[in-house]
C-alpha positions as CSV (number, residue, x, y, z in Angstrom):
1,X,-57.0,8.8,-14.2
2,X,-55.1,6.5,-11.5
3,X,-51.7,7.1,-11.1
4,X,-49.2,4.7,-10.8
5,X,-48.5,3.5,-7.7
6,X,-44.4,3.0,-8.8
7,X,-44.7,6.7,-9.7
8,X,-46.3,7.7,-6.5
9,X,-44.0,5.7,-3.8
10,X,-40.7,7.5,-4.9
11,X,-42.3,10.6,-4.5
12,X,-44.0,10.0,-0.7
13,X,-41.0,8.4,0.6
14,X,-39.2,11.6,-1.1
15,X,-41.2,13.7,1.1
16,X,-41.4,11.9,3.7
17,X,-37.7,11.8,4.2
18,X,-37.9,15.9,3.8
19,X,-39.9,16.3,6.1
20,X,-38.2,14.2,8.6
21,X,-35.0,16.4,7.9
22,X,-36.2,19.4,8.4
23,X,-38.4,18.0,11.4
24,X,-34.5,17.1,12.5
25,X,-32.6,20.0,12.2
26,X,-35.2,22.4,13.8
27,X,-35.4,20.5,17.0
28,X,-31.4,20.4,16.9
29,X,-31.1,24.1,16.8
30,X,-34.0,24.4,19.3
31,X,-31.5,22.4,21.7
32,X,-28.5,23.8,21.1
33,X,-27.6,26.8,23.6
34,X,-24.9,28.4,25.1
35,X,-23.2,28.7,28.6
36,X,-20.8,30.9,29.8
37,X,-20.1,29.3,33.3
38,X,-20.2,25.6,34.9
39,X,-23.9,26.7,36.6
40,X,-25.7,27.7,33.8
41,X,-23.7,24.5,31.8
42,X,-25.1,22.1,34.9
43,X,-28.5,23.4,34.4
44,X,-28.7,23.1,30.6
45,X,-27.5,20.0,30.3
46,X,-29.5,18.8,33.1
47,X,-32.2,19.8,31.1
48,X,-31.5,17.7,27.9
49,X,-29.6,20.4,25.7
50,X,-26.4,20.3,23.9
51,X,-24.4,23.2,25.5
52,X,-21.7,25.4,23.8
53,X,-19.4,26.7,25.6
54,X,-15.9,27.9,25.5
55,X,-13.2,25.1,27.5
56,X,-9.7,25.4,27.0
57,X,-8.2,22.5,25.2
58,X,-7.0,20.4,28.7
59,X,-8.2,17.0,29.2
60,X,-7.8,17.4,33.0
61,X,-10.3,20.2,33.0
62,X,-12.5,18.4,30.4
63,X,-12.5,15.3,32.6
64,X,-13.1,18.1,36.2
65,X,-16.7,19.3,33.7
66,X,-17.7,15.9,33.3
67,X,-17.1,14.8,37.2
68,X,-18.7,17.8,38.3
69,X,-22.0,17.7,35.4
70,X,-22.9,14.4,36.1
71,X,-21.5,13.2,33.1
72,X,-21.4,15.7,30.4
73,X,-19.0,15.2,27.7
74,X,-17.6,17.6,24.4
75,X,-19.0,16.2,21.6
76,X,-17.4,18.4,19.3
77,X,-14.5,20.5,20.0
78,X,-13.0,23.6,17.7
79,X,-11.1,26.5,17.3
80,X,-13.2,29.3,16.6
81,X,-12.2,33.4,15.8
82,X,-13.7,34.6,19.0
83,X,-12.0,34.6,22.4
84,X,-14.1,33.3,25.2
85,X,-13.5,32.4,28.6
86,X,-13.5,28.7,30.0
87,X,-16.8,27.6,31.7
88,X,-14.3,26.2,34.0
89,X,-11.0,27.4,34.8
90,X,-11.3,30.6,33.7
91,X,-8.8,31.3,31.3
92,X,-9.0,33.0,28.0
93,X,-9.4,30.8,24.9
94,X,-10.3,30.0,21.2
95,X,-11.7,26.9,21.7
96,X,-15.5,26.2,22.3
97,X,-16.8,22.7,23.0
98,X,-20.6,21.4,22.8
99,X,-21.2,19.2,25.9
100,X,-24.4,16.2,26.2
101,X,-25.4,13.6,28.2
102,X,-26.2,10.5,26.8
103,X,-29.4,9.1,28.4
């Protein structure tokens, strides 16, 4: 019996889209790492990831890790529970940032 192809669109795109999704979200969490000083955040980022790491909440030391990355810049910036230690300046803090390039 032959299917109908209005039946059988919805469905492919349907899984199509899935599959794109979780195609998506995989590689993101494959690229996301972490760095706990500016050396190992120059190296990751050099290499294409998105880098956590902890920053306290300056703009003057934010604008210092993009000067001295070749251009990275926080993404996304939050308080978080956990105390770190800023990639750059050293100081304790709660807020961790996740740096890229754009290429």
């Amino acid at each position: 019996m032959e299917k109908k192809v209005s039946e059988e669109v919805p469905k492919l795109l349907e899984d199509i889209q899935n599959s794109l999704y979780k195609k998506a979200g995989k590689h993101l969490k494959e690229n996301i790492v972490e760095a706990k000083n500016m050396k190992e955040l120059k190296a990751k980022l050099k290499d294409g990831k998105i880098v956590k790491a902890y920053m306290i909440d300056d703009v003057k030391i934010e604008e210092k890790i993009k000067d001295e990355t070749g251009g990275g810049t926080s993404r996304i910036i939050e308080e978080v529970k956990k105390e770190g230690v800023c990639v750059k300046s050293g100081k304790k803090t709660n807020t961790l940032a996740y740096f890229a390039k754009s290429y």
